[in-house]
N, C-alpha and C positions, 0 to 999 in steps of 0.2 A: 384510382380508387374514387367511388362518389363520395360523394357531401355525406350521406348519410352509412356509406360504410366508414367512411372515417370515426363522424361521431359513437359507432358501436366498436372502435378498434380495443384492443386489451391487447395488453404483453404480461408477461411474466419475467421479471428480473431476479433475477439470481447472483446473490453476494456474496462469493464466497472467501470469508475471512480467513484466518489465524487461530481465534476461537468459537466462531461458529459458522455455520451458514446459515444464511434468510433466503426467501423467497418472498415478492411481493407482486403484488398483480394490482398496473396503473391503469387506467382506460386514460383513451386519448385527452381526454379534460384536465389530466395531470392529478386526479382522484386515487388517492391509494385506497385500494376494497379491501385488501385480506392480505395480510401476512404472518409468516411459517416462519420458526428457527430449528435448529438443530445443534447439538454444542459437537464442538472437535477437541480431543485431548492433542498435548502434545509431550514428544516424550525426549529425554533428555541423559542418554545414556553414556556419556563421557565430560567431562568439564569440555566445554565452547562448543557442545553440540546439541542440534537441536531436527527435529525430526516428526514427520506426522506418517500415520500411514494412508498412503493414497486410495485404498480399496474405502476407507473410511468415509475418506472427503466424498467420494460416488459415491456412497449410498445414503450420507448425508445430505445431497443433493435429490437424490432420489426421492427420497423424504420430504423435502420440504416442497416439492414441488407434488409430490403425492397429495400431503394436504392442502395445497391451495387449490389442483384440480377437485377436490371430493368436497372441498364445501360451498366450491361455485358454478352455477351452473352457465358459464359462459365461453365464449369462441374463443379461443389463443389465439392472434392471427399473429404471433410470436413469441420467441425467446430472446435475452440481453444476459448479458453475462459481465460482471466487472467481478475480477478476483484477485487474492493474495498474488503477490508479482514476487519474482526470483528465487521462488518455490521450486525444485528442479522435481518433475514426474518424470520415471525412466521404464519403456516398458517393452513387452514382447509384441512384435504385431501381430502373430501366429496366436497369440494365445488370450492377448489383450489383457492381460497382466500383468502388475508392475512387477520388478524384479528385487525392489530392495525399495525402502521407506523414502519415504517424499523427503529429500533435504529441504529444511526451512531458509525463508530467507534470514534469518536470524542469527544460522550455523556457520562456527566461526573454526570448522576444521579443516579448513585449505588457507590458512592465514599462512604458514610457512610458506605454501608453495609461491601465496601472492607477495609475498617478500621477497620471496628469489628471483620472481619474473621483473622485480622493481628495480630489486639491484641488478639486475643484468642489463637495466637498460629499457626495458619494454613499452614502460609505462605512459612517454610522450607520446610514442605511435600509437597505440590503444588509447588515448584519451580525443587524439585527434580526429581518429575515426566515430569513438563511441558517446563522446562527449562524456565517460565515466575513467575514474581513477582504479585501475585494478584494484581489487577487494575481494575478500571470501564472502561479502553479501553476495554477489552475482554470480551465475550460473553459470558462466564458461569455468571458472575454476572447479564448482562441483561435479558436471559433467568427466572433465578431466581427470576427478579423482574418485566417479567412479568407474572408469574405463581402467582404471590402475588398480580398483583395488575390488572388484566384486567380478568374482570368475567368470561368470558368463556372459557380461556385460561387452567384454570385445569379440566373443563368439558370435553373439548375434549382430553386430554391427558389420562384421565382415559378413553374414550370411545377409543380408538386409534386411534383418526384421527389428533391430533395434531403433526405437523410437524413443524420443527426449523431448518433452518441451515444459513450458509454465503450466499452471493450470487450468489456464484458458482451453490452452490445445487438450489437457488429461480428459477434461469435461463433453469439449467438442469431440474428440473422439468417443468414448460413452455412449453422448449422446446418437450420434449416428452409426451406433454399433461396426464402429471401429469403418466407415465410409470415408468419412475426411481426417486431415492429419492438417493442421492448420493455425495459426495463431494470428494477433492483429500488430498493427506497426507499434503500438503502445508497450505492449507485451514485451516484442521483439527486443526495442530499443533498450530495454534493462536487464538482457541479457551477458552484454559484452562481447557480445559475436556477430553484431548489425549495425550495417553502416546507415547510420543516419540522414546521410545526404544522397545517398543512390537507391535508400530501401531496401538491401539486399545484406544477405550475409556476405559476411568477406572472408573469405579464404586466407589473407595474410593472418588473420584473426585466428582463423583455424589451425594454422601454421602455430601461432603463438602458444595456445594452452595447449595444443596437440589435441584437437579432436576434429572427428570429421564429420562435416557439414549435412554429410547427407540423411543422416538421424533426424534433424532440426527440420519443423516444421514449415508448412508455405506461410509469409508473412503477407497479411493484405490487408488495406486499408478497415479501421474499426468500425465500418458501416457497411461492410462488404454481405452479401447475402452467404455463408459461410456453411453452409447445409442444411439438411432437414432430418427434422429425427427420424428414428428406426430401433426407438427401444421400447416397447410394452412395458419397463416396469415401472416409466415414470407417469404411466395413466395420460400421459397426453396423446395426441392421433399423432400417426407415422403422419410424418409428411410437413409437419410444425416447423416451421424456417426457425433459425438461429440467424436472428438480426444483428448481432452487435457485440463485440467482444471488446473490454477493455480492462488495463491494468483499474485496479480499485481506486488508488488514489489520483489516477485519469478522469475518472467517472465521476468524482467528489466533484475536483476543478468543473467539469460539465457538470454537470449538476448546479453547482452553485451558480450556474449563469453567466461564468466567464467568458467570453471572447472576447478580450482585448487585453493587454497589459493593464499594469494596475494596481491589483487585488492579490494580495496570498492566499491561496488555500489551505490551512492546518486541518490534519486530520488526529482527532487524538485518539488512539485505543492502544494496542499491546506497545506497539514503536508509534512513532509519530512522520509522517511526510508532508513536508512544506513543500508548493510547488505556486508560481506564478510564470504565467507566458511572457514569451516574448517577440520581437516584433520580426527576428530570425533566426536562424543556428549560433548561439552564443555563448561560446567557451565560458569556465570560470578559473579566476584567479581565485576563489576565495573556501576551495572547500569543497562548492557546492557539485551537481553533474548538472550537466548539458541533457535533453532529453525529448523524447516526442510526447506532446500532451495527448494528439491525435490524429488520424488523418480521415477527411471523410469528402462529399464533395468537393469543397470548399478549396481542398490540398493539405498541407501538413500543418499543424501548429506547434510549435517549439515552444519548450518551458526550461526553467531553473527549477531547479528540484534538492532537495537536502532531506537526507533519511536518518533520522536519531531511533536509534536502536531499542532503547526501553524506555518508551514516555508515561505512560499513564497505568503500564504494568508497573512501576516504581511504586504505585499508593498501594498495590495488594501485595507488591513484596514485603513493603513495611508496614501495609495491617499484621500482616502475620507475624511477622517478629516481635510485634506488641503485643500480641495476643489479641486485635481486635478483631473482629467478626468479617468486618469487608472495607472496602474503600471507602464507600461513602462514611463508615465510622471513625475512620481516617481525618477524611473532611471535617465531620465536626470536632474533633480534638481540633485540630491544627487550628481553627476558629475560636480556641478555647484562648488564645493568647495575641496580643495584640500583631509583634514579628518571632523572628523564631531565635532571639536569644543570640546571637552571633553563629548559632548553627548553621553549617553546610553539608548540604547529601548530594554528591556528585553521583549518579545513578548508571555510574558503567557495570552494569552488570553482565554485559557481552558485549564488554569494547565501548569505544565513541563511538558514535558517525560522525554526522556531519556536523560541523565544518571541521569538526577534531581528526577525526581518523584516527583512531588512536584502537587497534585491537587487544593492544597487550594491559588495556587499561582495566581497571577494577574498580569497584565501587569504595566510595572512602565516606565516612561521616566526619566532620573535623569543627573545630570550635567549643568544642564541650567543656563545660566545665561542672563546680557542684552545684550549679545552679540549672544547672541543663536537667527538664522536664520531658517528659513522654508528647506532651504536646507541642514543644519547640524541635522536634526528631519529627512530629507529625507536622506541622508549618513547614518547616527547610522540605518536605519530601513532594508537599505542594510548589513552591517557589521553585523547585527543581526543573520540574514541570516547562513549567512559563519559563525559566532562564534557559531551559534548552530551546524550545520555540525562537527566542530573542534571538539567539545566537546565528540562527540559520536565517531568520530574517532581516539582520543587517547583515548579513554576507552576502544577502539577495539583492539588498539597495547600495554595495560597493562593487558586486557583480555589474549593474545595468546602471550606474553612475545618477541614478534619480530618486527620490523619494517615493516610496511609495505609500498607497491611499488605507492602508488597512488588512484588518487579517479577518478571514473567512472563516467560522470552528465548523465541523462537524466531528463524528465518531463519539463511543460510547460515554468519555469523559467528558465532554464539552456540556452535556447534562448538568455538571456543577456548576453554579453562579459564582461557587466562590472561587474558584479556578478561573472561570471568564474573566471577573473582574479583578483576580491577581495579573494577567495575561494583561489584559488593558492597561495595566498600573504598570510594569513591567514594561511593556513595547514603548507606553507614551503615545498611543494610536486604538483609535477603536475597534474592537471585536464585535462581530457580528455571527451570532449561530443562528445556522438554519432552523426553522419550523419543525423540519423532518430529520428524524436521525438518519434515517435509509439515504441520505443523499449519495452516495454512489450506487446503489441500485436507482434509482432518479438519475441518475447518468445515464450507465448506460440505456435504463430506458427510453431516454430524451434521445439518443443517438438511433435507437432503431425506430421510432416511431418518425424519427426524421427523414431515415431508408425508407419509407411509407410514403413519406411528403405532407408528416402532417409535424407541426408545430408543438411540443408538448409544453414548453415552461410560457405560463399564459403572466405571470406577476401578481399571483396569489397568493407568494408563502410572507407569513408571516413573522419573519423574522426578528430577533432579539436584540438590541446593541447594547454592547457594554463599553462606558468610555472613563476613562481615566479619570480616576478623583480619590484613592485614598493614600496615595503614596504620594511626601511632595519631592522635590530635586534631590537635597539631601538624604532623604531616605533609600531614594531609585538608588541614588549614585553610591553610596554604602553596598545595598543588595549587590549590584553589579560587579563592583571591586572584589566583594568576598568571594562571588561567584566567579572571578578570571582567577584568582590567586589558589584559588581549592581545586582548583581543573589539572589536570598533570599534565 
């Protein structure tokens, strides 16, 4: 590419979330021009389950990249993709249709079966391979249950049209009307059916939850040229490469500029994913998974990763039960008092994660008394927040035996200062939010523009820090107590 095709390059990165999708369009200066959203319901039709429809998510996508083509009048010279990871899409290849609703990764109706594979033993060999702790978050269990429980699902898998992956691969296929079948090492790796250190799926894996391999997509590096579209109804030209595919909270970490140990990346929106590299493949003792940040020239980067379940969906569960309007009205109550009264909100509303694991857990408010106010219920629901953060991030610095330098925010919550600076008061370590919310579309965009050979993160964001200064010892060290002894 010349000097001066570089300087005209544009992509279109596509984010495809939990509750919505974006589309945003960077040119190579690292200049975001125009960005699209799209909201996604999600639906919720049995206690611990959780579900989106995937025809939805495409045409959501569809969408957002419609209007970014029709109000710009400029060259694609690609697509980037970073999306919801352990989302399971299951579909027909004949017909390019999925067969039954996008399990979320949220969906906690294979906890039985991941209980039995635990107690039978399973769980050392699967952890060893996958660097993950069997769980109904991940996709090998969903897969498995629905080959067991949705009639046609093992019809077409014996006949070869059955097709399975995240929704990386839903999208990549879409997009090249149904040409590739494909997903990236990021993706792969938080499935539970991919060996981390060979790249490949494993068949003893396969053997384990009982399903077979040959559904599951080709896994390739997240900077791999991964095809070119062939769909007219997203207004872009046949032939548009699809640069870059990475799990969401893959693309945050790039995004934020990491390559190196260090740094945590918090991402706050529906759940919350903590993840920091590290300097190889390293198990954890504390909770956390083992994980691929990414792989692209360069070879593989491994990270620590810790997934909490309901982070910053915690403040609109408890607007509503107050009867407030939304989160941020939330936030200002809880500001309305100085701490929250001896209140505790343990916020298991589908289970723990991490470091807890705990699926059978529920959510409990505890400390009340009649002094207890609507805005010490709105405080504890903030502190929540940040005490599950903490959690996963000294699991990260007893995981790699070192201190680490601070935590990274982005996602829709990290917007609040007053969350920031509970978070910084809380860890005892500075928070730093990015400039950009979009930072995992900023990921993957940085990864394909790098497939290009061009540079995109130049060190112009203007980022925010927030450092400790309203909580002193005594008060941390109260908050933190209440918050181990309230945890089940």
């Amino acid at each position: 590419m010349t000097e001066r095709d570089a300087s005209q390059a544009h992509v279109i990165a596509i984010d495809q979330g939990t509750t919505n999708t974006k589309a945003v369009l960077i040119d190579s200066a690292g200049n975001m021009l125009a960005k699209a959203s799209a909201p996604l319901k999600s639906s919720y039709p049995k206690p611990g389950w959780a579900e989106q429809s995937a025809e939805h998510i495409w045409v959501s996508v569809q969408a957002v990249i419609c209007e970014i083509v029709a109000a710009n009048d400029v060259e694609v010279m690609g697509i980037a993709i970073a999306n919801q990871r352990e989302t399971l899409v299951v579909w027909d290849d004949e017909t390019g249709k999925s067969i039954t609703p996008a399990i979320l990764w949220q969906c906690r109706r294979t906890t039985k079966a991941c209980d039995e594979l635990r107690a039978g033993g399973a769980d050392a060999a699967v952890v060893e391979v996958t660097g993950l702790s069997i769980n109904a978050l991940f996709p090998a269990s969903k897969l498995a249950w629905i080959l067991q429980n949705v009639p046609e699902a093992k019809a077409l898998a014996d006949a070869g049209r059955l097709r399975a992956g995240t929704v990386d691969s839903w999208l990549l296929y879409k997009l090249t009307a149904g040409r590739e079948f494909a997903t990236d090492h990021s993706n792969a790796s938080r499935t539970q059916l991919f060996n981390t250190g060979t790249l490949n799926w494993d068949s003893a894996l396969g053997e384990v939850f009982n399903v077979p391999l040959s559904v599951l997509p080709k896994p390739k590096p997240s900077d791999s040229l991964f095809g070119h579209t062939a769909n007219s109804s997203t207004a872009l030209a046949d032939g548009t490469p699809i640069l870059a595919m990475m799990g969401d909270s893959h693309a945050a970490l790039y995004g934020h500029g990491v390559r190196q140990p260090g740094l945590v990346k918090a991402t706050y929106g529906t759940g919350s994913s903590l993840m920091t590299l590290t300097a190889e493949r390293t198990p954890s003792r504390h909770g956390l998974s083992s994980t691929i940040a990414w792989t692209d020239r360069d070879g593989t980067a491994y990270a620590l990763e810790g997934n909490i379940t309901v982070s910053a969906q915690a403040a609109s569960f408890v607007a509503t039960l107050l009867g407030l309007a939304d989160a941020p009205a939330l936030s200002e109550l809880a500001q309305s008092v100085p701490e929250s009264g001896g209140v505790v909100f343990v916020p298991a509303l589908a289970g723990l994660g991490a470091p807890h694991w705990n699926d059978s857990a529920t959510g409990t408010i505890s400390g009340m008394t009649l002094a207890t106010q609507p805005a010490h219920i709105a405080r504890a629901t903030l502190e929540a927040i940040a005490l599950q953060i903490a959690d996963v991030f000294i699991a990260m610095e007893n995981d790699m035996g070192a201190r680490l330098k601070g935590l990274l925010a982005d996602g829709g919550a990290s917007a609040n200062d007053f969350l920031m600076q509970l978070q910084a008061d809380v860890l005892d370590r500075s928070v730093t939010r990015a400039s950009q919310a979009e930072v995992g579309a900023i990921g993957a965009a940085a990864m394909a523009f790098r497939s290009l050979g061009i540079d995109l993160l130049d060190g112009k964001d203007q980022a925010q820090s927030f450092n400790p200064k309203t909580l002193s010892v005594p008060q941390r060290t109260t908050l933190l107590q209440g918050w181990a002894e309230a945890l089940p």
